[in-house]
DSSP file (Angstrom, degrees, kcal/mol; ACC not computed):
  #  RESIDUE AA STRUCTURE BP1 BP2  ACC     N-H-->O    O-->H-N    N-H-->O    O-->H-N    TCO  KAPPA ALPHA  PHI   PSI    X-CA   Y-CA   Z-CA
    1    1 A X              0   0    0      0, 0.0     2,-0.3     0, 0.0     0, 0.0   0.000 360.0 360.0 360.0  14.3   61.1 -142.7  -45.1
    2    2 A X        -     0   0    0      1,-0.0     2,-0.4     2,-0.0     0, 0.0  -0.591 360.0-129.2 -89.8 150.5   57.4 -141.5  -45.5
    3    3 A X        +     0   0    0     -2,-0.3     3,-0.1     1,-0.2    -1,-0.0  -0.725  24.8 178.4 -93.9 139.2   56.4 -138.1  -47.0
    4    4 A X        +     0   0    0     -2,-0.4     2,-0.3     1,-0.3    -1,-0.2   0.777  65.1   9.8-109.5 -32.8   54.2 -136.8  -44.7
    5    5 A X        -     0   0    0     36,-0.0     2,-0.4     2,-0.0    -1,-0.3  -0.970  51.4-166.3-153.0 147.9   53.6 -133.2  -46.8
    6    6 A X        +     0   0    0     -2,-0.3     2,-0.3    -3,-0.1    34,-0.1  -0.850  17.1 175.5-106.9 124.1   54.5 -131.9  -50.3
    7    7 A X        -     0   0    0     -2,-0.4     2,-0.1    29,-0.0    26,-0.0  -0.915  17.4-146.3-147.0 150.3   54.0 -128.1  -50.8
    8    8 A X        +     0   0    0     -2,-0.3     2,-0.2     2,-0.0    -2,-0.0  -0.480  34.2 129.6 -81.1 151.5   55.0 -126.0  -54.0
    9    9 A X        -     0   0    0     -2,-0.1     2,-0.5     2,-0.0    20,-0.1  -0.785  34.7-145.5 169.3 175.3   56.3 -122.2  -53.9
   10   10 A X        -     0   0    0     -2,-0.2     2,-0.3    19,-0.1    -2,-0.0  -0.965  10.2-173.7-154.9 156.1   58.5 -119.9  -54.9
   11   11 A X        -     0   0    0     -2,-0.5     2,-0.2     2,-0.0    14,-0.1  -0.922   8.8-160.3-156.3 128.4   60.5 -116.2  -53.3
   12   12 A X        -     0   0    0     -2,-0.3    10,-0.0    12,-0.1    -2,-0.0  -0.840   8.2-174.4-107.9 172.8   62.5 -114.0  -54.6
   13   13 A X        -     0   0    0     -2,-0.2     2,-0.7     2,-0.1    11,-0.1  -0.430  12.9-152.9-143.8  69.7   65.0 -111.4  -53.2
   14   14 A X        +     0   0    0     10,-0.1     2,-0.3     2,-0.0     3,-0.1  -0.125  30.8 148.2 -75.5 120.2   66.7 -109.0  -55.0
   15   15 A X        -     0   0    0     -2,-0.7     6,-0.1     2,-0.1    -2,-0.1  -0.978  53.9-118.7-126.8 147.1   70.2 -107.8  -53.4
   16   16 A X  S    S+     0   0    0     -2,-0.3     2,-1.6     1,-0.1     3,-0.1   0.803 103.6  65.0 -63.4 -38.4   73.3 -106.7  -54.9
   17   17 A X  S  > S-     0   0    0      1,-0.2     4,-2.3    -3,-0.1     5,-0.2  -0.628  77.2-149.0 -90.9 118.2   75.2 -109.5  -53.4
   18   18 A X  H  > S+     0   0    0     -2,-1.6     4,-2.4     1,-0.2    -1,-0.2   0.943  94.0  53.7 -33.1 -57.8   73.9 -113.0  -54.9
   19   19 A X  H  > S+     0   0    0      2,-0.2     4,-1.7     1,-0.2    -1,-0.2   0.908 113.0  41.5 -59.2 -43.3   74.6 -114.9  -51.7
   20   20 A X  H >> S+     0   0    0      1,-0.2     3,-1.6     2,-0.2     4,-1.5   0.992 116.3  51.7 -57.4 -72.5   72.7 -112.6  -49.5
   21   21 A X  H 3X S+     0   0    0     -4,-2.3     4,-0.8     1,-0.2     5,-0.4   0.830 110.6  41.4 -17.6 -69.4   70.1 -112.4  -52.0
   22   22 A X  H 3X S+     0   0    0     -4,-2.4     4,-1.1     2,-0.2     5,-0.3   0.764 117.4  57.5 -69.5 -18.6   69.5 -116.4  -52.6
   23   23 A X  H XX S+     0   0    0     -4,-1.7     4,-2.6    -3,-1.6     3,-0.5   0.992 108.9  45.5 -50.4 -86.3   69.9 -116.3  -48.2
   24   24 A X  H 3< S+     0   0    0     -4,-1.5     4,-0.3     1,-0.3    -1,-0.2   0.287 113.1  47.9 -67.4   1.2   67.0 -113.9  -48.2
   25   25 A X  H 3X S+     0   0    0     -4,-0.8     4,-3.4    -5,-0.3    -1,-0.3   0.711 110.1  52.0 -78.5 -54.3   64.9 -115.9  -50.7
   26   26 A X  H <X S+     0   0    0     -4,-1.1     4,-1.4    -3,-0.5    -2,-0.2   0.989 112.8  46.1 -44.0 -74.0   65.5 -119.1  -48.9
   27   27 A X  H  < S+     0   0    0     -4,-2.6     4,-0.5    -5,-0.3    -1,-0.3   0.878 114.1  44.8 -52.8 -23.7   64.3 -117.3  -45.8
   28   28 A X  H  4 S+     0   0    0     -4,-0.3     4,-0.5    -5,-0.2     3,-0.3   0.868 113.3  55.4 -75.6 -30.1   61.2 -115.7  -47.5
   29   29 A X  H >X S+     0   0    0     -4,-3.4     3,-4.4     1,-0.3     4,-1.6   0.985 110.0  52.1 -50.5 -80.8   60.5 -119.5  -49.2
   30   30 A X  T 3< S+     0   0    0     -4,-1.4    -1,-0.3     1,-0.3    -2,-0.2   0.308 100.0  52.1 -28.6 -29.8   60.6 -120.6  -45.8
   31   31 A X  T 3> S+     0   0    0     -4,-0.5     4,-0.5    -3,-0.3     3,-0.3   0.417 118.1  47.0-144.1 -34.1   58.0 -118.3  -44.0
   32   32 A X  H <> S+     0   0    0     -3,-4.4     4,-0.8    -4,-0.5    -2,-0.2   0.834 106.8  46.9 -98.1 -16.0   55.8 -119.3  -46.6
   33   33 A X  H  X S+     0   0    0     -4,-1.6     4,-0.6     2,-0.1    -1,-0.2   0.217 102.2  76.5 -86.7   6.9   56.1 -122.8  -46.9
   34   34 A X  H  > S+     0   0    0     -3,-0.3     4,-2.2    -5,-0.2     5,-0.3   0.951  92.0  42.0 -63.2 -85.3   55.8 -123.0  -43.1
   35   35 A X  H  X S+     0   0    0     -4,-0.5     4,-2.5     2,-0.2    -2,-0.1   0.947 117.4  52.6 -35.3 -71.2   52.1 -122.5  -42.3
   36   36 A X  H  X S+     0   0    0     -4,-0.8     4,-1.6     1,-0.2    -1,-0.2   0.838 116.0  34.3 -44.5 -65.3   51.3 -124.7  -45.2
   37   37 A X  H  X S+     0   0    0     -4,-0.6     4,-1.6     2,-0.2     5,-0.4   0.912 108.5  62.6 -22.6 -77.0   53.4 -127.7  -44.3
   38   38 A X  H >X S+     0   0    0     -4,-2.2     4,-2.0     2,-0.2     3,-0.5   0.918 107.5  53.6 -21.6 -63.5   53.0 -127.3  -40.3
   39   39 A X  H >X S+     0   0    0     -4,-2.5     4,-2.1    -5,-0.3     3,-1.1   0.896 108.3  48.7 -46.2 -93.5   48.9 -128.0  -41.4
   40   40 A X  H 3< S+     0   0    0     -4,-1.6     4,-0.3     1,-0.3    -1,-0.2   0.533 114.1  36.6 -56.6  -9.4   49.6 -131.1  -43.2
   41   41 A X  H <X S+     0   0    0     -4,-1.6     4,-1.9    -3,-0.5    -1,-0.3   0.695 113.0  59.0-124.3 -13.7   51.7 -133.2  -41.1
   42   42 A X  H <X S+     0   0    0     -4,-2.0     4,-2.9    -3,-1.1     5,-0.3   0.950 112.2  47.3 -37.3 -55.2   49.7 -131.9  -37.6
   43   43 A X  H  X S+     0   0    0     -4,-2.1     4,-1.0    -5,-0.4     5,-0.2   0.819 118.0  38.0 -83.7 -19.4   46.7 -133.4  -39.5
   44   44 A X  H  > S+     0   0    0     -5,-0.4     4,-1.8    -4,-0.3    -1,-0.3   0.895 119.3  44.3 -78.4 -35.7   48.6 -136.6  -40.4
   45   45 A X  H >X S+     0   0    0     -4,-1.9     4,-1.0     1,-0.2     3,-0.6   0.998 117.6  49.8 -79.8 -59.3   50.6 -137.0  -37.0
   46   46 A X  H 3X S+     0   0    0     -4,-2.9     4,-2.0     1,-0.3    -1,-0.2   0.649 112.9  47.0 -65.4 -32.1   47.0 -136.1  -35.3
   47   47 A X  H 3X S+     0   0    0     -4,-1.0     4,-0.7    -5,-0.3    -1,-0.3   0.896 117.7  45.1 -63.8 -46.5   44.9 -139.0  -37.7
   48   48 A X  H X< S+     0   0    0     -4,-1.8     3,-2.2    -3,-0.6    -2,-0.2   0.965 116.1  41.1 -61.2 -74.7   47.5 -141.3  -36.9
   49   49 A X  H 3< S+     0   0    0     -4,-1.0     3,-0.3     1,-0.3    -3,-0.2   0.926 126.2  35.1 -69.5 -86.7   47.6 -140.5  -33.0
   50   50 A X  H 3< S+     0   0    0     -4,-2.0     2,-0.6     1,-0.2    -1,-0.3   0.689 106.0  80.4 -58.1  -2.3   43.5 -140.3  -32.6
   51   51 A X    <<  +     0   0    0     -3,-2.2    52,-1.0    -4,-0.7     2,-0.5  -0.334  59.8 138.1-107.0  47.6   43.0 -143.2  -35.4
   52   52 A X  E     +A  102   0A   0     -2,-0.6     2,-0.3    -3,-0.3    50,-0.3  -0.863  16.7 150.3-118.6 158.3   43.6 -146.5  -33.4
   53   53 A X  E     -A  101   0A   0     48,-2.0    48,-3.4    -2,-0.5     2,-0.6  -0.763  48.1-105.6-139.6-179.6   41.7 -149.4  -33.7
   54   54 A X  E     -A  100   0A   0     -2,-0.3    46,-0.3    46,-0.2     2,-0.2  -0.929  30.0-160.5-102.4 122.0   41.8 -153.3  -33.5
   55   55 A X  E     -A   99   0A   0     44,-2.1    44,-3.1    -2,-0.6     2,-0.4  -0.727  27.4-123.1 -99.2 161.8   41.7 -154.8  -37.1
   56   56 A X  E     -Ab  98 131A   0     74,-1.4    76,-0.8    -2,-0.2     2,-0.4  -0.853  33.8-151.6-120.3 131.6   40.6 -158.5  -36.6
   57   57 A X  E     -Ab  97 132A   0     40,-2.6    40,-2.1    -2,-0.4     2,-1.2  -0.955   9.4-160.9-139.1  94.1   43.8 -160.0  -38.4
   58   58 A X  E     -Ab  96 133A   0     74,-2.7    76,-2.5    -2,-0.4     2,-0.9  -0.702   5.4-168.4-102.0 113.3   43.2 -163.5  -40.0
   59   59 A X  E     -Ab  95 134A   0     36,-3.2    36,-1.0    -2,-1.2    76,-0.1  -0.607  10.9-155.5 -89.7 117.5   46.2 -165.9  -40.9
   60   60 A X  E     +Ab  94 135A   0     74,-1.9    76,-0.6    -2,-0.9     2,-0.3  -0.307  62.7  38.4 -70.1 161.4   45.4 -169.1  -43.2
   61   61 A X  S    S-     0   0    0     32,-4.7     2,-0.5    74,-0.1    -2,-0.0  -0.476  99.8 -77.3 101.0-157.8   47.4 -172.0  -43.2
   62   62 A X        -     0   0    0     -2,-0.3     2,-0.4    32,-0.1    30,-0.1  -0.996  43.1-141.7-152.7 155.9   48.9 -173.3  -39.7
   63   63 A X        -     0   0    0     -2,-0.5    -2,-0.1    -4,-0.0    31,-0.0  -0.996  14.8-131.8-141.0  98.9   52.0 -171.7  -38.2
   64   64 A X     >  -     0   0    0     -2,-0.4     4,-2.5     1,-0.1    -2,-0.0  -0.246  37.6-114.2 -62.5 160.4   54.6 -173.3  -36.6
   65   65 A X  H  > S+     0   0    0      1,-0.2     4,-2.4     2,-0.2     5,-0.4   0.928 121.4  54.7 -64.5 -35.1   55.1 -170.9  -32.6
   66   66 A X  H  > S+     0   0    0      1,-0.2     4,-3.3     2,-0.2    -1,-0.2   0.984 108.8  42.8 -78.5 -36.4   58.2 -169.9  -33.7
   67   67 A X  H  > S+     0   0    0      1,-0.2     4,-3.9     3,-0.1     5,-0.2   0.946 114.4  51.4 -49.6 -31.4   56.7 -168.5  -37.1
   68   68 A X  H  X S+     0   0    0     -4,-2.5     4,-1.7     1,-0.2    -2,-0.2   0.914 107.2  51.5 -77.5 -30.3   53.7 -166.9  -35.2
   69   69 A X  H  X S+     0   0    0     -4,-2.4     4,-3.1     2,-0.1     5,-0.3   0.935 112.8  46.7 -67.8 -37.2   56.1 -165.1  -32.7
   70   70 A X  H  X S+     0   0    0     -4,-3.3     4,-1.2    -5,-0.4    -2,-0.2   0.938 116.8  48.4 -67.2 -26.5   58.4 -163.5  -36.0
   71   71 A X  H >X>S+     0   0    0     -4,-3.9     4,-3.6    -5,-0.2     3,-2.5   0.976 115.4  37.5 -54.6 -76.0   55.1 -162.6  -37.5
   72   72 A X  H 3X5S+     0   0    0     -4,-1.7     4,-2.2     1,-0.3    -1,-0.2   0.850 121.5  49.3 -36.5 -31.6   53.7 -161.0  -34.3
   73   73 A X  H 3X5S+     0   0    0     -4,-3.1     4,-1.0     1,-0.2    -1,-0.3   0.765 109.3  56.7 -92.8 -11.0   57.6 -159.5  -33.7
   74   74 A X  H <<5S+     0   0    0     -3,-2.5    -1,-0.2    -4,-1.2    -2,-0.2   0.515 109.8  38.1 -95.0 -10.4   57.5 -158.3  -37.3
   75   75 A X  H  <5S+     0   0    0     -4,-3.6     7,-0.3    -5,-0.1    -2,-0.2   0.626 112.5  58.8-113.4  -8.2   54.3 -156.1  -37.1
   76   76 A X  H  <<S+     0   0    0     -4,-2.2     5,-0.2    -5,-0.6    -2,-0.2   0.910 125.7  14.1 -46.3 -66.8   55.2 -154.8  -33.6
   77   77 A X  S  < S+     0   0    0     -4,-1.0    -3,-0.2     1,-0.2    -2,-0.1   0.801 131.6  36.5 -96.3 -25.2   58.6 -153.4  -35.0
   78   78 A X  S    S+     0   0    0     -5,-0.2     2,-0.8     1,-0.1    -1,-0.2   0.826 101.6  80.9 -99.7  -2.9   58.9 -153.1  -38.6
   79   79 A X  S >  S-     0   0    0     -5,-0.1     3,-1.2    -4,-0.0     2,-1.0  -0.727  83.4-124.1 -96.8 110.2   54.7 -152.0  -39.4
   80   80 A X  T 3  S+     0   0    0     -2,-0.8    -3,-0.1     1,-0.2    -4,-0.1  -0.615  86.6  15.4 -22.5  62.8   54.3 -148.7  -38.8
   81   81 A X  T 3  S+     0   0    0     -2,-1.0     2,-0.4    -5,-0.2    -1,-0.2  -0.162  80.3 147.1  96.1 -22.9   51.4 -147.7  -36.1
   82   82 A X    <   +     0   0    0     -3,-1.2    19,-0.3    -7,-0.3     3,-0.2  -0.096  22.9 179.9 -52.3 105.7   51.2 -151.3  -34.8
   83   83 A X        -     0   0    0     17,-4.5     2,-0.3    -2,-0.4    -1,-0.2   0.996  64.8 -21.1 -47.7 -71.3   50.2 -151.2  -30.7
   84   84 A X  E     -C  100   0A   0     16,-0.7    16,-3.1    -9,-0.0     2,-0.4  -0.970  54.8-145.5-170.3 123.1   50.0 -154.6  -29.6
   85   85 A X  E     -C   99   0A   0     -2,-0.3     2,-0.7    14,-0.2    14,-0.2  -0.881  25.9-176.8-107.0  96.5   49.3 -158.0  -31.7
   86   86 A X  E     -C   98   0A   0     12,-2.0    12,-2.4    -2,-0.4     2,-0.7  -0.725  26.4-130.1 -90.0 121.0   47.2 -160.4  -29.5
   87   87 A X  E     -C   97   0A   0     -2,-0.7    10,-0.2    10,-0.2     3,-0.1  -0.711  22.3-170.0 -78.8 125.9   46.4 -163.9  -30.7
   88   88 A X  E     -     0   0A   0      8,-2.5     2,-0.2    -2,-0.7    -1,-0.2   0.921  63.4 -21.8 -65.4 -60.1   42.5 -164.4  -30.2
   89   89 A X  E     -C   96   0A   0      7,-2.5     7,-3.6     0, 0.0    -1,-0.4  -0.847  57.8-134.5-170.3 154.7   42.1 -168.1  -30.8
   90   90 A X  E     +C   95   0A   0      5,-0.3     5,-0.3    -2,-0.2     2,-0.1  -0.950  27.9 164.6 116.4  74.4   44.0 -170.9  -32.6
   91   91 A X        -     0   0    0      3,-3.0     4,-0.0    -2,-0.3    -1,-0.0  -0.062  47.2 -93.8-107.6-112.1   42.4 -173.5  -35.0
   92   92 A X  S    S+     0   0    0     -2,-0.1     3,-0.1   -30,-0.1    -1,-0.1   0.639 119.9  32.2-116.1 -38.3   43.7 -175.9  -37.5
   93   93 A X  S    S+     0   0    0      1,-0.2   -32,-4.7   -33,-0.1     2,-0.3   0.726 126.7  12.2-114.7  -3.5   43.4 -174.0  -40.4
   94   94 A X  E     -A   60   0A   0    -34,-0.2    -3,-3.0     2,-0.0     2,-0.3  -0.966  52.0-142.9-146.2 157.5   44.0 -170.2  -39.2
   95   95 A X  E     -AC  59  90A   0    -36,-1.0   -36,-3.2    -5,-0.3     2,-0.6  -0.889  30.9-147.8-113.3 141.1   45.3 -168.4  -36.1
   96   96 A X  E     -AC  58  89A   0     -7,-3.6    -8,-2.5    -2,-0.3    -7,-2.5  -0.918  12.7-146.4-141.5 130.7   43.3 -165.4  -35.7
   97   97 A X  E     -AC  57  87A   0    -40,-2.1   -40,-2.6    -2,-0.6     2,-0.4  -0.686  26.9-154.5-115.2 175.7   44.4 -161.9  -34.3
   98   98 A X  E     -AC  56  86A   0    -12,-2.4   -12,-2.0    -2,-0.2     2,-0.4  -0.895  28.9-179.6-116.1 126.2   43.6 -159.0  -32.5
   99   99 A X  E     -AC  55  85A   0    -44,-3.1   -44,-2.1    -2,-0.4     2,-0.9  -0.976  22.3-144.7-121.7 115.2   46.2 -156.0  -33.9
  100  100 A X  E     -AC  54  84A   0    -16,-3.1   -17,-4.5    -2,-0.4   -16,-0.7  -0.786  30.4-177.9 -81.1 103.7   45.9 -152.2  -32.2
  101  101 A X  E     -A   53   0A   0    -48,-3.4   -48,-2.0    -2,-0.9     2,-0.3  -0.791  26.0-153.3-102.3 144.1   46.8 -150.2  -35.5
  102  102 A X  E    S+A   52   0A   0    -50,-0.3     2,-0.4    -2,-0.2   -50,-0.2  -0.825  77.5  36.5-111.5 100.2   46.9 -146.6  -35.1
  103  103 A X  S    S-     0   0    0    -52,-1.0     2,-0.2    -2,-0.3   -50,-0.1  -0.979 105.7 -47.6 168.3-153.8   46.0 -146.0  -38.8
  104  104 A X     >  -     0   0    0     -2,-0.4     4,-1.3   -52,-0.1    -2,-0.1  -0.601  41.2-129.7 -96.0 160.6   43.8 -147.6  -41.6
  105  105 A X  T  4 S+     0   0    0     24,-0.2     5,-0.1    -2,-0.2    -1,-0.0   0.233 113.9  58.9-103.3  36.2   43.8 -151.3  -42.1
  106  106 A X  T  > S+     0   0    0      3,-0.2     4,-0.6     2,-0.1     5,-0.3   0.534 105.5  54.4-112.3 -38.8   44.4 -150.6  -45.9
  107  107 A X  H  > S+     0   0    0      1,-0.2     4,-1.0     3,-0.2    -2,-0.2   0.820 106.5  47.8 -61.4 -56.2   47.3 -148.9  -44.4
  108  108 A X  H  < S+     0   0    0     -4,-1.3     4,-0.5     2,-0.2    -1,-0.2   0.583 113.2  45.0 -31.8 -50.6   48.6 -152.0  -42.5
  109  109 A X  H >4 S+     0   0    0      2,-0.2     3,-2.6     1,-0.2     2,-0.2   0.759 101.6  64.8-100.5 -86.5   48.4 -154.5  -45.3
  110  110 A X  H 3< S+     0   0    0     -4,-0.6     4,-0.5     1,-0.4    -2,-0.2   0.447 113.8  39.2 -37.7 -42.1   50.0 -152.1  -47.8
  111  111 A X  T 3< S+     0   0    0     -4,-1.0    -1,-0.4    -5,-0.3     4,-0.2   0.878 110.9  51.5 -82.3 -14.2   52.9 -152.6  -45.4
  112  112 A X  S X  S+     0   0    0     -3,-2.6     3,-1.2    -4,-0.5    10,-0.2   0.843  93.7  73.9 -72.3 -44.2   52.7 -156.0  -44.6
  113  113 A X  T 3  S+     0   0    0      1,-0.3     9,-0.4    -4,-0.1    -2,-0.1   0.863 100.5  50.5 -52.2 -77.8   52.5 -157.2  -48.7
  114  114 A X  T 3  S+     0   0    0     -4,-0.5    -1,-0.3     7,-0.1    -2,-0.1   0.443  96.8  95.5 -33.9 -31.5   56.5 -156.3  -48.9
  115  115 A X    <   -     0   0    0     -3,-1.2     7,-1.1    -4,-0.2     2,-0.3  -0.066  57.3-158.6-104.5 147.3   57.3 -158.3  -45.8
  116  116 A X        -     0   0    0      5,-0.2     2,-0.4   -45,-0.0     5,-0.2  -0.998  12.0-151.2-134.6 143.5   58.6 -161.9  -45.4
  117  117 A X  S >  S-     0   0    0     -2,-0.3     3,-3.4     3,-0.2   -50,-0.1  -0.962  79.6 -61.4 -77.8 115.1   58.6 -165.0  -42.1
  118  118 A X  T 3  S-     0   0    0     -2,-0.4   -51,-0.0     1,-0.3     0, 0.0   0.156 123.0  -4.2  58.0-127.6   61.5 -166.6  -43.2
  119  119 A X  T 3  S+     0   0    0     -3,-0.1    -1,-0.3     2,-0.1     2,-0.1   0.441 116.2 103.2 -95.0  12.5   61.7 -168.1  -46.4
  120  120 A X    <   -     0   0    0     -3,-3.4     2,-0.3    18,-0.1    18,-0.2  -0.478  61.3-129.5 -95.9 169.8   57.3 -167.1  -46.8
  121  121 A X  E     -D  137   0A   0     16,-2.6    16,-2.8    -5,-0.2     2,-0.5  -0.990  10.7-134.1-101.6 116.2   55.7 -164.8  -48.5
  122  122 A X  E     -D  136   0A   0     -7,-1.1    -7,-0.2    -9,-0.4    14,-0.1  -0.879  26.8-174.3 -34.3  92.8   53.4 -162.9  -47.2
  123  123 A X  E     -D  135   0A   0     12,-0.6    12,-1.7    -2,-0.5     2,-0.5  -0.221  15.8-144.2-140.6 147.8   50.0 -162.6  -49.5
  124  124 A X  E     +D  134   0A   0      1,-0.2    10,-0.2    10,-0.2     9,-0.1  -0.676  24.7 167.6-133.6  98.4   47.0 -160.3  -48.8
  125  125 A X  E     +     0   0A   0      8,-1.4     2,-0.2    -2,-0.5    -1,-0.2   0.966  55.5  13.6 -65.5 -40.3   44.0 -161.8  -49.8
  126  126 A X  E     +D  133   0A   0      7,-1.3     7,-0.7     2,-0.0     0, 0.0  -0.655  51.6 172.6-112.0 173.5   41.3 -159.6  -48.2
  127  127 A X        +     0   0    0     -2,-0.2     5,-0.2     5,-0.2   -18,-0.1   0.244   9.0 153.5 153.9 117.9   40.6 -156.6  -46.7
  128  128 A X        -     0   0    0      1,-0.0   -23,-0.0   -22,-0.0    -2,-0.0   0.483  64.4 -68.1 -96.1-140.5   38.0 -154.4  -45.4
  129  129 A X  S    S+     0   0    0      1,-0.2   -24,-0.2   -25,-0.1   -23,-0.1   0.752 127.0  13.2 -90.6 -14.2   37.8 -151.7  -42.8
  130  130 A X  S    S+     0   0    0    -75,-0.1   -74,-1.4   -26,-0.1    -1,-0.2   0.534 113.3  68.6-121.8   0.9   38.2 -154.0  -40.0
  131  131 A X  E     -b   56   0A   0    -76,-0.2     2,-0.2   -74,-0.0   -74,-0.2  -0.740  52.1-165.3-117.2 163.9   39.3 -157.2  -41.1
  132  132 A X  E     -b   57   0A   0    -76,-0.8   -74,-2.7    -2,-0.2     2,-1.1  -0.904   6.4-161.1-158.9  96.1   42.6 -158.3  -42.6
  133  133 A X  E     -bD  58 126A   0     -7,-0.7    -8,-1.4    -2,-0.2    -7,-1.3  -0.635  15.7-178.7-101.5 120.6   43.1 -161.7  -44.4
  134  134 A X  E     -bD  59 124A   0    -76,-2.5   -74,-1.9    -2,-1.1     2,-0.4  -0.422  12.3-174.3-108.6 158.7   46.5 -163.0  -44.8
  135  135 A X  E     -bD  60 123A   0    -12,-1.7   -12,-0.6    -2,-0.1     2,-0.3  -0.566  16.0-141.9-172.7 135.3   48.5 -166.2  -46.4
  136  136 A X  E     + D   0 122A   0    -76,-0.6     2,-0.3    -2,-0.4   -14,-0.2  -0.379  22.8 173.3 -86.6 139.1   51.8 -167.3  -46.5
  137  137 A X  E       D   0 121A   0    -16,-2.8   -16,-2.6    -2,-0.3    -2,-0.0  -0.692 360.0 360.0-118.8-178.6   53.2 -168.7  -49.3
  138  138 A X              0   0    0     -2,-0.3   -18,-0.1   -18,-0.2   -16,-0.0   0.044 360.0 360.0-129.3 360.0   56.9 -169.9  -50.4
């Protein structure tokens, strides 16, 4: 459900017969709205497609394994661009991962924010160009 390109324009056709007419308008709209369109979502599919990176992905707060797999199984499938979520390392007070985004990581928590583990909230405290700081609340 993302717009990937917007373009404006407008065709006429004059023909005796309306239908034909608004047909051949349609078809002239089209032919111009092509090019323009075709450009803008090549250059989005192609940013997306060349753009992936690893954002360094920190969660506060301690994580039972079955939360930390619905996290991981919920930015594999529902986050747009996501590769692969690898857990780095494990302490007491954060688990911290390695995520292959093909996008931005502004891009990444703007989808994440929406998103719930259960009965948490997902909260986004930080985030720069590589890093991503997270914390679940109820």
């Amino acid at each position: 459900g993302e717009i990937l390109a917007v373009a404006d324009e407008t065709a006429v056709s004059p023909h005796i017969d309306g239908n034909v007419g608004g047909r051949n308008a349609i078809k002239a709209l089209a032919d111009k709205l092509s090019p323009m369109l075709e450009k803008s979502i090549m250059a989005k599919w192609t940013q997306e497609a060349a753009g992936a990176q690893t954002i360094e992905v920190v969660v506060k707060g301690g994580l039972k394994p079955a939360q930390l797999n619905e996290l991981k199984s919920l930015m594999q499938g529902q986050i747009r661009g996501v590769e692969r979520v690898d857990v780095r390392r494990k302490s007491k007070d954060a688990i911290y991962l390695d995520v292959r985004v093909k996008g931005s990581s502004r891009d990444f928590s703007q989808a994440l924010e929406d998103k719930k583990i259960g009965d948490l909230n997902i909260d986004v405290e930080e985030m720069t160009k590589a890093k991503v700081v997270l914390s679940l609340s109820k």
